[in-house]
N, C-alpha and C positions, 0 to 999 in steps of 0.2 A: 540486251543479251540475245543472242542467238543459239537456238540448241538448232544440230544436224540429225537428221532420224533416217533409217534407210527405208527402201519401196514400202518393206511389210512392215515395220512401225508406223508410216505415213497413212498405211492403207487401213493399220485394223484403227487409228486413231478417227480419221475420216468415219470409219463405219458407225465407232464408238458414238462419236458425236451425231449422227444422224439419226443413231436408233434413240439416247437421250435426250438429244436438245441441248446438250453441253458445248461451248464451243472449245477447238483442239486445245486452247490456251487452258481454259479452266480444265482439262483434263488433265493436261500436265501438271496443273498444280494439286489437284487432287492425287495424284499419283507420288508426288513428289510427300505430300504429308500424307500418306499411307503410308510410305517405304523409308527416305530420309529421314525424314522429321521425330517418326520413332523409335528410332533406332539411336538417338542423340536425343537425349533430354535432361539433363545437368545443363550448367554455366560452366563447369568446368571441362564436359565434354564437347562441347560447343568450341570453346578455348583451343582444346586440342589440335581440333581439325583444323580451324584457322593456321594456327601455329604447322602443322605441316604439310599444308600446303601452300604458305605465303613462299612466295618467290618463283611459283611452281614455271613461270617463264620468263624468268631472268634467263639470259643469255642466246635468246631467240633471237632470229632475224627477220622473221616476222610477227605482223601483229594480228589481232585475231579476225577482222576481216580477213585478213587474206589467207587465213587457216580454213577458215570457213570456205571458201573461192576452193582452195586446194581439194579441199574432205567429197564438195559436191561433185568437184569434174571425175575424180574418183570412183564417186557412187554413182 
């Protein structure tokens, strides 16, 4: 999996990580189960989400490398 972040998510995460000792990866998952995680907490909400977003790139003509490729020349 690939997430894209711009200059100043890159930069306070970099800073994040130097002033704890965390590296960027584990920040993002810390971040991810502060804000995601609890915001969905049933099996039926969990469900949900699945369910609407399956398919979310059916009918693309690219694939998510080269979304990624796109997003960074972009930024």
């Amino acid at each position: 999996m690939q997430v894209t972040l711009d200059d100043e998510q890159y930069s306070f995460l970099r800073r994040r990580s130097a002033e704890t000792g965390a590296s960027i990866a584990e920040l993002v998952r810390r971040s991810i189960d502060e804000s995601a995680r609890a915001r969905i907490t049933t099996a039926e909400e969990r469900l949900a989400v699945v369910r609407a977003t399956a398919g979310a790139w059916k009918g693309r003509k690219e694939d998510g490398a080269a979304y990624v490729e796109r997003a960074r020349r972009r930024a």
